[in-house]
C-alpha positions as CSV (number, residue, x, y, z in Angstrom):
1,X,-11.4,24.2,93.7
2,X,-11.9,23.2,90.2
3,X,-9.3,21.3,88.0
4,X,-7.9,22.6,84.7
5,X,-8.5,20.4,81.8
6,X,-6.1,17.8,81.6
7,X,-4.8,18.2,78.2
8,X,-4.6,22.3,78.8
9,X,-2.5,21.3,81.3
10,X,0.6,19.4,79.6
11,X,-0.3,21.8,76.9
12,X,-1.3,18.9,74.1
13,X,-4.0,18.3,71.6
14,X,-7.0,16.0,72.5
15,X,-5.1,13.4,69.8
16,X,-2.0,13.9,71.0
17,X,-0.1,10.0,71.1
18,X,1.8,8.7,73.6
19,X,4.8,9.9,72.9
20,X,3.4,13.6,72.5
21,X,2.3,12.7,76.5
22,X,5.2,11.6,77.0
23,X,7.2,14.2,75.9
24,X,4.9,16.8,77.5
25,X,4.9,15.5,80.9
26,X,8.6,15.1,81.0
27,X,9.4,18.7,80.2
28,X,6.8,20.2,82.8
29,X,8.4,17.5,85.4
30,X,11.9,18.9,84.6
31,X,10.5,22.6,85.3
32,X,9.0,21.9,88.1
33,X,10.8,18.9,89.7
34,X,10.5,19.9,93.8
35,X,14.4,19.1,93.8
36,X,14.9,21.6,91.1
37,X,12.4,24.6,91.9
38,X,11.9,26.1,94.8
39,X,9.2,28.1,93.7
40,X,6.1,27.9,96.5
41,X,3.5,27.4,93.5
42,X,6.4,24.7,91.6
43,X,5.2,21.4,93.9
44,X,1.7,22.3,92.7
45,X,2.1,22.7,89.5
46,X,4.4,19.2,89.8
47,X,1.3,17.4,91.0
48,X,-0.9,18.9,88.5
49,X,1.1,17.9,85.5
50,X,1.7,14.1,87.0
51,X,-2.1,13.7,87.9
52,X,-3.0,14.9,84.0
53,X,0.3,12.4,82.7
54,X,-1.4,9.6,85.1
55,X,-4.7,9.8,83.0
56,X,-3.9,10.3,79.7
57,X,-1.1,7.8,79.9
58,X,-3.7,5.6,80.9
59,X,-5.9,4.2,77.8
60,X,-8.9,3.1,80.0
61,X,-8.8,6.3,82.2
62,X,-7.8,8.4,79.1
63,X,-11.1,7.2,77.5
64,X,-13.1,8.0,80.9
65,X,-11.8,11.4,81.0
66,X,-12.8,12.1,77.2
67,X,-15.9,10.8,78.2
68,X,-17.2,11.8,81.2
69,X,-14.7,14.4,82.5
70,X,-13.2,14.4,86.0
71,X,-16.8,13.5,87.2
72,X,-16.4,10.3,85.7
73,X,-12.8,9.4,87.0
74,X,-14.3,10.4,90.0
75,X,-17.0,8.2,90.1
76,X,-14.6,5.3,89.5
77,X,-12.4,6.0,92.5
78,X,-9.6,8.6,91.0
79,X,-9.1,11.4,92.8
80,X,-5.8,12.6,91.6
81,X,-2.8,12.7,93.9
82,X,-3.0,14.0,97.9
83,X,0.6,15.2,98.2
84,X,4.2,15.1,95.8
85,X,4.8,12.4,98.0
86,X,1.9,10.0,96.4
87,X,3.0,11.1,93.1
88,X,6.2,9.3,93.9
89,X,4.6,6.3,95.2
90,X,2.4,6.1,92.4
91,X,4.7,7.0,89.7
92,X,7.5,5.5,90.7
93,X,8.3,3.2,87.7
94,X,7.3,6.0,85.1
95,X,9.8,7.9,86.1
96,X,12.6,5.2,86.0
97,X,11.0,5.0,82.4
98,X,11.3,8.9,81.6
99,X,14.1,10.2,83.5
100,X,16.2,6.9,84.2
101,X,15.9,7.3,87.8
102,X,12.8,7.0,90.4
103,X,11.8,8.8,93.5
104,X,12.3,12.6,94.3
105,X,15.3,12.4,91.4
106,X,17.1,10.8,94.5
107,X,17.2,7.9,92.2
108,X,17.2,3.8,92.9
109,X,20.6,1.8,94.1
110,X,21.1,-1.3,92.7
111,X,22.9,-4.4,94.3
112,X,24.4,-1.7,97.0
113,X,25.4,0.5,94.6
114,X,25.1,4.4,95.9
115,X,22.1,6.4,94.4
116,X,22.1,8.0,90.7
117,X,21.7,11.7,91.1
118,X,20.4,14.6,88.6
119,X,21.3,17.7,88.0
120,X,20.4,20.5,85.5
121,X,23.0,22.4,83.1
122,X,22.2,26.1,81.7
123,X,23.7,26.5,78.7
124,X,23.8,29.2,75.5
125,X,22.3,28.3,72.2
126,X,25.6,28.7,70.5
127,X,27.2,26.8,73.1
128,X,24.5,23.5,72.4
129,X,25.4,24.1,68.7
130,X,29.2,24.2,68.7
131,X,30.0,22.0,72.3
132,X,31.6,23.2,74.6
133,X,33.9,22.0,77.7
134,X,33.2,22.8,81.3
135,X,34.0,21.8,84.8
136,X,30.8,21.4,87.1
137,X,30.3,21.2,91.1
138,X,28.4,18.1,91.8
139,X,27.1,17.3,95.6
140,X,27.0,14.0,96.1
141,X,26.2,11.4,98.9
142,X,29.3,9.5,100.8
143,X,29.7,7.0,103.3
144,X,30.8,9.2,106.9
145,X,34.3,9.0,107.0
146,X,34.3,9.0,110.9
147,X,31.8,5.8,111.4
148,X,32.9,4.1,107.9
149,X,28.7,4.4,107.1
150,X,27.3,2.7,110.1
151,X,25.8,5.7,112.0
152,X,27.4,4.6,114.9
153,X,29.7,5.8,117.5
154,X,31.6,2.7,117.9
155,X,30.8,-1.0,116.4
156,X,29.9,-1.4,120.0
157,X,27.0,0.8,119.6
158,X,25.1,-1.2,117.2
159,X,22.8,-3.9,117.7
160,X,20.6,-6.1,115.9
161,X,16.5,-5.1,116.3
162,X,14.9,-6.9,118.5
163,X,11.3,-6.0,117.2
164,X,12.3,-8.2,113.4
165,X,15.5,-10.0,114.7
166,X,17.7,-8.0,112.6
167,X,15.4,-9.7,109.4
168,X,14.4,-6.4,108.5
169,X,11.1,-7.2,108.0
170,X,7.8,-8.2,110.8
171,X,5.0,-10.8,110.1
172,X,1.3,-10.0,111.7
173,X,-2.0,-12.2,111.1
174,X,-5.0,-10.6,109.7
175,X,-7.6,-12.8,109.2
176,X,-6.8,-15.3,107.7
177,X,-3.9,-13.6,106.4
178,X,-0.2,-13.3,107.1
179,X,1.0,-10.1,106.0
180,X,4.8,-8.8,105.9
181,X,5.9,-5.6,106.2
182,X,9.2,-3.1,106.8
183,X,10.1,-3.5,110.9
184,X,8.6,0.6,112.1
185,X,11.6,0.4,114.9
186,X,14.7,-0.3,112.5
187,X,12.9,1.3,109.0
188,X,14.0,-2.2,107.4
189,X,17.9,-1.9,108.6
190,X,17.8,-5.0,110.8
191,X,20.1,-3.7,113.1
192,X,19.6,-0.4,115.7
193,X,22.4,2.4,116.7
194,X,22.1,2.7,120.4
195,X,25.1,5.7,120.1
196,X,25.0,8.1,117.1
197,X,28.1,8.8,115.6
198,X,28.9,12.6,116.6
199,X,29.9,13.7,113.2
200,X,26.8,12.4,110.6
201,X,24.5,12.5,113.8
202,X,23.7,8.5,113.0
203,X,23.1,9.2,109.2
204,X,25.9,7.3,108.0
205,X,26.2,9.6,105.5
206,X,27.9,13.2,104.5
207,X,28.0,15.4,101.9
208,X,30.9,16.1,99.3
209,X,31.3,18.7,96.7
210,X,33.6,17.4,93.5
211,X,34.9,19.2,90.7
212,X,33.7,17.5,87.3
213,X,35.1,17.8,83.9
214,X,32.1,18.2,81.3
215,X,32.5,17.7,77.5
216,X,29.5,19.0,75.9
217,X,28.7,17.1,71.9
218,X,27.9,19.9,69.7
219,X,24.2,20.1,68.4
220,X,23.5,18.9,71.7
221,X,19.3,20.0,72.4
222,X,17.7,21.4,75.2
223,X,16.1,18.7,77.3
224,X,18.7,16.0,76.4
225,X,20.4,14.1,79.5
226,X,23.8,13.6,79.4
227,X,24.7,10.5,81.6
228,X,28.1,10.7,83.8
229,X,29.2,7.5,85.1
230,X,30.4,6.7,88.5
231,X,29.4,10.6,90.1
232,X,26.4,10.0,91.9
233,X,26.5,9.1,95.6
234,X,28.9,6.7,97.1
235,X,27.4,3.3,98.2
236,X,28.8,-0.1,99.1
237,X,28.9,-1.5,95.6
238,X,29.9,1.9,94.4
239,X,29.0,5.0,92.9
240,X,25.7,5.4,91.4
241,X,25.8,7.9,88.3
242,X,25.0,11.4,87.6
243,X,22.7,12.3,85.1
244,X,22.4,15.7,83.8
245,X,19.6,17.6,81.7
246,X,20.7,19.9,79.1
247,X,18.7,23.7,79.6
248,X,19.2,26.2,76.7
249,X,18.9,29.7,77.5
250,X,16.4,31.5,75.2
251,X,18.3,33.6,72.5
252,X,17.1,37.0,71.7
253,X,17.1,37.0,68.0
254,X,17.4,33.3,66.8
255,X,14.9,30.4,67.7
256,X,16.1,26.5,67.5
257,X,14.0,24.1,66.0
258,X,16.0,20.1,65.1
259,X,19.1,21.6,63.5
260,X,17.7,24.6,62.0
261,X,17.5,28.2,63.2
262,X,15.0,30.7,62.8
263,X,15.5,34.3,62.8
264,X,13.1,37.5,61.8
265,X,14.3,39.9,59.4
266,X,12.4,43.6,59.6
267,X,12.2,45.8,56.9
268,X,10.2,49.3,56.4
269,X,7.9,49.5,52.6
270,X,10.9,50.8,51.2
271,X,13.9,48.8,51.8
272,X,11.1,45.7,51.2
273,X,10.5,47.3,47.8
274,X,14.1,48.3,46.7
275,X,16.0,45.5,48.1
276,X,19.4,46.0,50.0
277,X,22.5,44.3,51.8
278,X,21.9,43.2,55.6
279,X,23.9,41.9,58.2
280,X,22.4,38.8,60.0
281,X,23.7,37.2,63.2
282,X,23.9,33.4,63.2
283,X,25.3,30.8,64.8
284,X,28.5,31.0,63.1
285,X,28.5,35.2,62.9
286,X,27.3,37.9,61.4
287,X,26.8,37.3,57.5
288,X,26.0,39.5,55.0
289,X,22.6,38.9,52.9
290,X,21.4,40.1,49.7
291,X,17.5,41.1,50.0
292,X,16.2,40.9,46.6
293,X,14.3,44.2,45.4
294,X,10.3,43.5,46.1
295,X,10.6,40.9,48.6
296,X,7.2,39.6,50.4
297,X,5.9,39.9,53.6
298,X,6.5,36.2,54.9
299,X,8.7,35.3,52.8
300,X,12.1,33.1,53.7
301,X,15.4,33.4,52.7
302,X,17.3,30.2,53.4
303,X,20.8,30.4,54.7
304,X,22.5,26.8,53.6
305,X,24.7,25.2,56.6
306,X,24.1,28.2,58.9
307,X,22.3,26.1,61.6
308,X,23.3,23.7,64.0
309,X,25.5,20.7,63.8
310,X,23.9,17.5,63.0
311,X,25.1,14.7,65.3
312,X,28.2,13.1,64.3
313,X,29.6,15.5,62.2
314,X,27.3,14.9,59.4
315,X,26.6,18.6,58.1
316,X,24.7,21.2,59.5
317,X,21.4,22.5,59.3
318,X,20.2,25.7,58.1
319,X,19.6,29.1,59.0
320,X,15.9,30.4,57.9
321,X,15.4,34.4,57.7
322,X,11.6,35.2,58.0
323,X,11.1,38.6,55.9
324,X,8.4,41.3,58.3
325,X,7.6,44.3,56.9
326,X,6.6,47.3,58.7
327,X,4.5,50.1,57.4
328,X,5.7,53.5,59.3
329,X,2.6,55.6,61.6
330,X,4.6,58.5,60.7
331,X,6.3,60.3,57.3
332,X,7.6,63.6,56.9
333,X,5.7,65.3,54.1
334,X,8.5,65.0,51.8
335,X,8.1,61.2,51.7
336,X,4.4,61.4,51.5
337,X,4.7,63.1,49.0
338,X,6.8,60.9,47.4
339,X,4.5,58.0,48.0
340,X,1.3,59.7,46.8
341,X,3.6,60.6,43.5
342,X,3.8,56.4,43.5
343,X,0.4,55.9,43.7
344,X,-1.0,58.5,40.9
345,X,1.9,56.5,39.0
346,X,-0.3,53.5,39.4
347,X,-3.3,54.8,38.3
């Protein structure tokens, strides 16, 4: 099967920078993150975008590509990525870079500390501009509470692995060699339950569902991440914490761009030509506007402090109208008349 072009595919110029790759990849992850879709074609899609952010990120490989095509990257012993699973493995420390956590957005633990865990908010354009507060259901990770974490059904029923010793960790020679790796019996535990625990099933762990108070900023943007402390899963050291990625809903008449809103004003010939009053929805209600007589196609009327709130509480941005005029496919005679009487006027 042939491969799309890898700058079609993170949807970026052939001089896009870093950043623009950066920025790309991370919104195409978000969309089609495995733990967030559940679309068949999403994991695909997934792979697709972190094979194209793999070589463009990549100066030496980007140059390849621009060079010689997937053919060349080819010839030089990249094949792109098997499974979503290599693209983990692989990509493991870009996305603790992007999204502050690595792996499957089942994130790292640090010094026994519980995992950091993501979720994704849907939220209305007016409620990113003004704030908003809402409570949230999180699932999270906690130690079982019958076996205290251990898996086990007693302390009894543990022992330490007699393949590693209970280090964790085996030694083989190969060649001249020595190499280490994780012990295949105990997956690196050390120690081996010889009696599952009957409630977690020797997991050691069990899902909660908590009830989270949310504050919103205003002016928040879609794609930000807000960062909760202490709501992620429930370790030894402690909680990990929950990360969330701000989604806004598409609006049906205004468009967001930084802190200013656009919007598309429609007017026939005639209301273009003789000007009148309209009523325009924006983010802080309907307002009445003056259309000046003989207003152009294209042309932009600028509503001052109509847009979005600027973080802080410095001001707000501004609501831009774009003027379209439509020219009607059908007119009664009287009003062809009338504009035939317009152009001999002209003449």
């Amino acid at each position: 099967m042939s491969r799309r072009d890898y700058y079609e595919v993170l949807d970026v110029g052939r001089d896009a920078s870093d950043q623009d790759v950066k920025r790309a990849y991370r919104k195409l992850a978000l969309k089609y993150h495995p733990d967030r879709n559940s679309e068949p074609e999403a994991q695909e899609l997934f792979k697709e975008a972190s094979e194209a952010y793999e070589v463009l990120r990549d100066p030496e490989k980007r140059r390849i590509y621009d060079t010689h095509g997937h053919a060349g990257l080819e010839g030089r012993g990249f094949t792109g990525f098997d499974d979503v699973g290599d693209v983990f493995s692989n990509l493991g420390s870009i996305f603790e870079d992007i999204f502050g956590f690595s792996g499957q957005g089942r994130s790292r633990a640090t010094s026994g500390r519980g995992k950091d865990v993501s979720a994704v908010l849907n939220i209305s354009l007016e409620e990113a501009a003004e704030g908003l507060e809402r409570d949230i259901k999180v699932r999270r990770s906690i130690p079982c509470g019958s076996c205290g974490g251990s898996g086990a059904a007693s302390p009894n029923d543990v022992r330490s692995c007699s393949t590693c010793a209970g280090r964790g960790q085996v030694t083989h020679a190969q060649g001249f060699m020595m190499i280490t790796s994780t012990c295949p019996d105990c997956q690196g535990q050390g120690r081996v339950v010889t009696k599952p625990c009957t409630v977690c099933t020797g997991a050691g762990r069990e899902q909660e569902m908590i009830d989270l108070p949310l504050k919103i900023p205003a002016g928040i943007d879609h794609g930000d991440r807000l960062r909760v402390r202490g709501s992620g899963d429930v370790g030894p050291g402690g909680p990990g914490d929950l990360y969330i990625d701000i989604m806004i809903e598409p609006h049906p008449e205004m468009e967001r761009q930084g802190f200013h809103i656009h919007s598309v004003l429609e007017l026939d010939i005639a209301e273009a030509a003789l000007g009148k009053n309209v009523s325009v929805n924006t983010l802080l209600g309907a307002t009445e506007v003056k259309v000046s007589a003989g207003v152009q196609p294209g042309d932009t009327l600028r509503l001052k402090g109509k847009g979005v709130p600027k973080r802080g509480g410095y001001g707000r941005g501004d609501h831009y109208i774009h003027v379209r005029v439509t020219v009607p496919t059908k007119l009664s005679r009287k009003a062809k008349k009338s504009l035939q009487d317009y152009l001999k006027e002209r003449s």
